[in-house]
C-alpha positions in Angstrom: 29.8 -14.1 -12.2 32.9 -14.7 -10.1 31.8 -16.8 -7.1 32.7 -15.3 -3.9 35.5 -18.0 -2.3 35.5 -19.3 1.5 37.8 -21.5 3.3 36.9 -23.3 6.4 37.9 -23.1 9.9 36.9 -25.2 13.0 34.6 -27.0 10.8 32.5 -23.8 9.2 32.3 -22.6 6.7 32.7 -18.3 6.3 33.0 -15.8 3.7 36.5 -14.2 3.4 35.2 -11.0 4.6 33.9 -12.5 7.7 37.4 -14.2 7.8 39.2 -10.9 7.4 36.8 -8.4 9.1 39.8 -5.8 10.4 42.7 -5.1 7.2 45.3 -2.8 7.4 47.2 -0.6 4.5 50.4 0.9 5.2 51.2 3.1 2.5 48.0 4.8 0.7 49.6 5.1 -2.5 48.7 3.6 -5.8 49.0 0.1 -4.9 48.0 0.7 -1.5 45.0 2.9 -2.0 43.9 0.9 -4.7 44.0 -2.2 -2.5 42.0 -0.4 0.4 39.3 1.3 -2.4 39.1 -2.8 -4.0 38.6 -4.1 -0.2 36.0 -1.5 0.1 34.2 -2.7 -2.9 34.4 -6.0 -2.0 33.9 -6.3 1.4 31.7 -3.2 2.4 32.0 -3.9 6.3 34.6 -4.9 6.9 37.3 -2.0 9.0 40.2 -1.1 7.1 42.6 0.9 9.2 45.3 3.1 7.2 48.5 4.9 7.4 50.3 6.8 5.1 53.4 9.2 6.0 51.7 12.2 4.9 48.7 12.3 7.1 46.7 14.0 4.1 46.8 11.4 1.8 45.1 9.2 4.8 42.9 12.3 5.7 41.3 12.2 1.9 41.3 8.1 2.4 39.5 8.8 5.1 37.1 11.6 3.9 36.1 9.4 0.6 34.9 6.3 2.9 37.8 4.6 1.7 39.2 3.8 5.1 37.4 3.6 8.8 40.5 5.0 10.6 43.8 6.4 10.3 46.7 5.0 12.1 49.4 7.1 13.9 53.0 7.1 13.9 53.0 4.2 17.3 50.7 1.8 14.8 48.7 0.6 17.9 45.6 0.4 15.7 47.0 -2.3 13.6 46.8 -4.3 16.8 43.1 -5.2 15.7 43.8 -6.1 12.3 43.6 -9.7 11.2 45.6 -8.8 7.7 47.8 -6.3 7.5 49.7 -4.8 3.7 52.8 -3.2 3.7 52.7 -0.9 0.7 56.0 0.6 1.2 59.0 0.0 0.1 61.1 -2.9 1.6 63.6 -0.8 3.7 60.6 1.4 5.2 58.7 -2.0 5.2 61.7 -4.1 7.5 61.2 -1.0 10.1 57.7 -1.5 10.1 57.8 -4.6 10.6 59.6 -4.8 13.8 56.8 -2.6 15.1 54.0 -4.8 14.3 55.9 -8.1 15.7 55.3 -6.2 18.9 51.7 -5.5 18.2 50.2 -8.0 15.8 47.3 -9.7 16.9 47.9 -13.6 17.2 46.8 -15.4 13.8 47.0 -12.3 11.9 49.0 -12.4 8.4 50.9 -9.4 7.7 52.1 -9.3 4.1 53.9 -6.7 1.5 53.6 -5.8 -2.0 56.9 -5.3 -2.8 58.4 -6.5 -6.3 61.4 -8.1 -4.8 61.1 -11.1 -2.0 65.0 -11.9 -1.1 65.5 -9.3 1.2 62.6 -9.4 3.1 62.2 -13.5 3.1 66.0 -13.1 5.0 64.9 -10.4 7.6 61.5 -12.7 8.2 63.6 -15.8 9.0 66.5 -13.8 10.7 63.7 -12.2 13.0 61.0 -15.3 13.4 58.4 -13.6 12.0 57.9 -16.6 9.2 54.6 -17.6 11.7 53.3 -13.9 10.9 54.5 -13.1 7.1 53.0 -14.3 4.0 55.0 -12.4 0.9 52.9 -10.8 -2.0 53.7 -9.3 -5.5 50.7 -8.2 -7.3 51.8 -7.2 -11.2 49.3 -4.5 -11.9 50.4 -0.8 -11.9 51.4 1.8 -14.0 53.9 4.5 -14.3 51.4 7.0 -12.4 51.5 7.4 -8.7 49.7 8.5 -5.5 46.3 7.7 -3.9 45.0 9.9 -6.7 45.7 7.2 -9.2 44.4 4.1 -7.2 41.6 2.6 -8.4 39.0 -0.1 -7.0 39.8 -2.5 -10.1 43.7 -2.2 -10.8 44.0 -6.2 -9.6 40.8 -7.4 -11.7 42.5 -10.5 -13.7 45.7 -9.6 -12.9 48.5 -12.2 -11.6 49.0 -11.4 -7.6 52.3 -13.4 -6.8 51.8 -15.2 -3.3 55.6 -16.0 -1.7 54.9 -18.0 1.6 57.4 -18.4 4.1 59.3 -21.6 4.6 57.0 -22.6 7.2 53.7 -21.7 6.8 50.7 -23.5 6.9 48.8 -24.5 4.1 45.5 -23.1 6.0 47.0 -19.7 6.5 48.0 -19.6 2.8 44.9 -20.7 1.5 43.0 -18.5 3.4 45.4 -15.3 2.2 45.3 -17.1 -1.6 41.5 -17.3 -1.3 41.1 -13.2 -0.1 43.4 -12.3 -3.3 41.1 -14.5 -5.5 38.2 -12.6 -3.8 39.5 -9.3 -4.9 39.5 -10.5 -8.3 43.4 -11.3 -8.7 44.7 -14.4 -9.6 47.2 -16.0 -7.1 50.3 -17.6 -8.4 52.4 -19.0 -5.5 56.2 -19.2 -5.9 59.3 -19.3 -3.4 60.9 -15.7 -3.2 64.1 -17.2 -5.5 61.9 -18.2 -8.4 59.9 -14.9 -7.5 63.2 -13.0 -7.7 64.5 -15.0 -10.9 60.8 -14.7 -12.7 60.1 -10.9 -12.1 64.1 -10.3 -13.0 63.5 -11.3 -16.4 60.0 -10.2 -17.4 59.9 -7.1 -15.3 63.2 -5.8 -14.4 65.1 -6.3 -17.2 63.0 -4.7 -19.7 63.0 -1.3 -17.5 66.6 -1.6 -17.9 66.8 -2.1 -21.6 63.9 0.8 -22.2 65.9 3.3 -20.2 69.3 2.1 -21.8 67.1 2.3 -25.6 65.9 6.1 -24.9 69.2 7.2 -23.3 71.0 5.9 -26.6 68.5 7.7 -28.7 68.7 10.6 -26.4 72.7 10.2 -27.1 72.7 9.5 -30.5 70.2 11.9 -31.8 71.5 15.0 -33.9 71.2 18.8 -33.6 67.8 18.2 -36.6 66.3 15.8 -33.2 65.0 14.5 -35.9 65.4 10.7 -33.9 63.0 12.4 -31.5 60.7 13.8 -34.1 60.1 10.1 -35.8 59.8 8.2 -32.5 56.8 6.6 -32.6 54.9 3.0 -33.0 57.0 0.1 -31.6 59.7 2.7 -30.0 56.7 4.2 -27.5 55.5 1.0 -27.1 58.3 -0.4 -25.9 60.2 2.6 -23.6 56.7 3.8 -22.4 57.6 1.8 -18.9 60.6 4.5 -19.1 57.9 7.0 -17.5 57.6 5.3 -14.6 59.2 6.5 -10.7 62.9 6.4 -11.0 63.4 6.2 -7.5 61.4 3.0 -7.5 63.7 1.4 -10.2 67.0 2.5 -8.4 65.9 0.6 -5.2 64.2 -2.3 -7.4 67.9 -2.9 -8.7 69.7 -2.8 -6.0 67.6 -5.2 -3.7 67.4 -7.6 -6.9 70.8 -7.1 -8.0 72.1 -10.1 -8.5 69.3 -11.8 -10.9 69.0 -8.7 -12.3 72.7 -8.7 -13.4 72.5 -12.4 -14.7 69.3 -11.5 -17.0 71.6 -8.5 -18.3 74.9 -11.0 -19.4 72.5 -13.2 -20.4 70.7 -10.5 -22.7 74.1 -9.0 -23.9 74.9 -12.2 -24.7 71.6 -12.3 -27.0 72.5 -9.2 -28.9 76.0 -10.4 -29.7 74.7 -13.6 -31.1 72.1 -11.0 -32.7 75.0 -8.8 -34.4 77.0 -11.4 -35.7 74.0 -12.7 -37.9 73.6 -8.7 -39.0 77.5 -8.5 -39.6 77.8 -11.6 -41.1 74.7 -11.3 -43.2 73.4 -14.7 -42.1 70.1 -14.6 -43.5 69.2 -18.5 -42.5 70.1 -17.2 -38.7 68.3 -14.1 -38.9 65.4 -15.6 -39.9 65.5 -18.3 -37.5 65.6 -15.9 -34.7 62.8 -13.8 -35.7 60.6 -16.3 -36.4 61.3 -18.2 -33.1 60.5 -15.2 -31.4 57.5 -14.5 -33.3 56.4 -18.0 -32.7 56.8 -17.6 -28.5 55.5 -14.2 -28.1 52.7 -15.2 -30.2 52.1 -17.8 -27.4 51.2 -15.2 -24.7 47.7 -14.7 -24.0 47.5 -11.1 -24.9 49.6 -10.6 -28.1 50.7 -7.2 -29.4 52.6 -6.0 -32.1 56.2 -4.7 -31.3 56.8 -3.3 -34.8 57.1 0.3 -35.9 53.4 0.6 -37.1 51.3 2.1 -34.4 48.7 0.3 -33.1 45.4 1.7 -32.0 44.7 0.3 -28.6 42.7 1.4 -25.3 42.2 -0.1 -22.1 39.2 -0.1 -19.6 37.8 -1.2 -16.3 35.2 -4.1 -16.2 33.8 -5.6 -14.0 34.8 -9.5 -14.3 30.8 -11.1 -14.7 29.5 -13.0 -17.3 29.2 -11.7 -20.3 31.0 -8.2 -19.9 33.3 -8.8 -22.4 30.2 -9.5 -25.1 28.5 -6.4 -23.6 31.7 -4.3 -24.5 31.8 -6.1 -28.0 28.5 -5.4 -28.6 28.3 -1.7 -27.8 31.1 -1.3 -30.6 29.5 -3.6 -33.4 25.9 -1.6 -32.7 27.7 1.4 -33.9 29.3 -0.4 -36.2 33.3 -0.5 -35.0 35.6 -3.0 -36.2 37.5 -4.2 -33.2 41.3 -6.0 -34.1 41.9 -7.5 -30.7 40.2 -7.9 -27.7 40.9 -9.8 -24.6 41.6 -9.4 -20.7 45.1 -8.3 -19.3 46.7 -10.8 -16.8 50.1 -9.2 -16.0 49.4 -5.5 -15.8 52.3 -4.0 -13.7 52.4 -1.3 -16.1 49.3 -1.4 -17.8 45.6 0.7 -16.9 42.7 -1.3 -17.0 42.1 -5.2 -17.2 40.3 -5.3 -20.9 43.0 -4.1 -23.9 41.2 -3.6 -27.1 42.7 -3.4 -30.2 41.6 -1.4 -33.5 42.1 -1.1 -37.1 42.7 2.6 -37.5 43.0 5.7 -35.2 39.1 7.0 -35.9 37.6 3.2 -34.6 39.4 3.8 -31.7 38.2 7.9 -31.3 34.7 6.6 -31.6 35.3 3.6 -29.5 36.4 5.9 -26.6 33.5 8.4 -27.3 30.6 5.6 -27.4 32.4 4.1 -24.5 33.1 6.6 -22.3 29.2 8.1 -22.8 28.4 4.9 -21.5 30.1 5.3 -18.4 33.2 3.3 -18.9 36.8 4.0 -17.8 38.9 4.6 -20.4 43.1 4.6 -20.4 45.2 5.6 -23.1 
């Protein structure tokens, strides 16, 4: 079972919820709410203020037990908060933030969510709040939205991105580090231009190519739609991110437009090198690129097929302890399903639930879900 961390301060030793008793959420949404429900979870106690711009969404936080009190529009209950999310995004964020300068209570850490840091590191430093802010990507998510979506265990195993500013201290970041850890995320800690750089070319860019791959379908398919009919397989696997908030993807690209544009030249760059081989009927090179491709993605921890057949896949909530993965794999093998793959999800910005299993055909997987879901699990498609 995951041991819960501390950090010390004036020579004691306390848990991270005794070091954080007061959090705020701005922004009750699905990262939001789903930080405030995984707070709850983990630290029962401790008071976690919230504000969200439609007063309802808080109203329901606050009916559910989620939060201990809503915020209004002047912030002034943030005041008692000893760390403080922004789950907004980063123009609504900068505005908040020259509120809580005002307010913040001294040693408190205010910190955002957002999945671009440039912007935001330069109003910190152009402002002096780098003695307040700590940034903060966490890359779990999905293409649904709303505090109706959150859940208590969308950051179970997944990476949480830590940016610090340029001066602060190593006990203020290992204190925030060690409350991620504690929610069961996995800090990585980065400087906002590797940050920027990293999530350009494993995030951004591929919502970029899957809306340009189902516009050029959508463009190139007949009056039969027959390109419509067919998709399927690798081609939903791969645009499924498509689904996701469109408005979020129009700011993502202009506040990270500049790494964003260099992962673009340097992809167009790829499929040129790509089409010569297919014009040129270089079988030696087209080899060679498939199989060094197949050789690196086959390197990640998690590996899933991209080609055309479909694969047969759910994912669930668990609870990281020992031996919940063996429970799960157990479960299936008493009634006697097959499982292909199985193993924990570490970067789920667009994925449900931290365990992915894969299966051999689509009636494993029916009975999986059936067995599993009878048992109480959560299951995602």
């Amino acid at each position: 079972m995951r041991r819960k961390p501390i950090w010390k301060m004036n020579e004691q030793t306390i848990t991270l919820c005794e070091a954080f008793p007061a959090v705020g959420v701005i922004g009750l949404g699905l990262i939001g709410g789903s930080l405030a429900r995984t707070i709850r979870r983990v630290c029962p106690d401790t008071r976690i203020v919230g504000y969200n711009r439609r007063r309802e969404v808080a109203e329901t936080a606050l009916a559910d037990g989620t939060i201990n009190d809503i915020a209004d529009e002047s912030l002034a209950q943030f005041s008692a908060c000893d760390l403080i999310f922004l789950c907004v995004p980063v123009v609504t964020a900068l505005n908040f933030m020259e509120k809580l300068k005002m307010i913040a209570k001294p040693g408190a850490i205010l910190t955002d969510v957002g999945s671009v840091k440039g912007d935001i590191h330069s109003y910190v430093e152009a402002h002096g709040l780098e003695d307040l802010f700590i940034g903060g990507h966490p890359m779990a998510g999905s293409e649904k939205t709303g505090y109706e979506s959150a859940t208590d265990r969308l950051f179970e195993n997944a990476f949480y991105i830590i940016t610090p500013a340029s001066n602060t201290s190593i006990m203020r970041l290992s204190a925030f580090a060690s409350f991620i850890e504690a929610i069961g995320a996995l800090p990585l800690i980065m400087s906002p231009e590797e940050h920027d750089r990293t999530v350009a070319a494993v995030s951004h860019l591929p919502h970029v190519i899957s809306a340009a791959l189902v516009n050029l379908v959508h463009d190139q398919d007949g009056d039969e739609k027959y390109m419509h009919t067919v998709a399927a397989g690798g081609f939903r696997d791969i645009t499924r991110i498509s689904s996701s908030s469109p408005q979020m993807w129009q700011e993502i690209c202009l506040a990270n437009t500049e790494e964003i544009v260099g992962m673009i030249d340097a992809y167009i760059s790829k499929l040129i090198d790509y089409r010569l081989a297919i014009r040129n009927e270089n079988s030696d090179e087209l080899l060679s690129i498939f199989s060094d491709c197949k050789e690196y993605r086959d390197s990640f921890d998690t590996v899933a097929k991209g080609s055309v057949p479909k694969e047969y896949r759910i994912y669930m909530d668990l609870v990281d302890e020992a031996g919940s993965i063996a429970s799960v794999a157990t479960i299936l093998a008493v009634q006697n399903i097959s499982i292909k793959n199985i193993g924990i999800i570490h970067n789920r910005e667009f994925e449900q639930g931290v365990l992915r299993i894969v299966f051999y055909d689509e009636q494993s997987m029916e009975d999986a879900v059936k067995t599993l879901t009878w048992r109480n699990y959560k299951i995602y498609r």
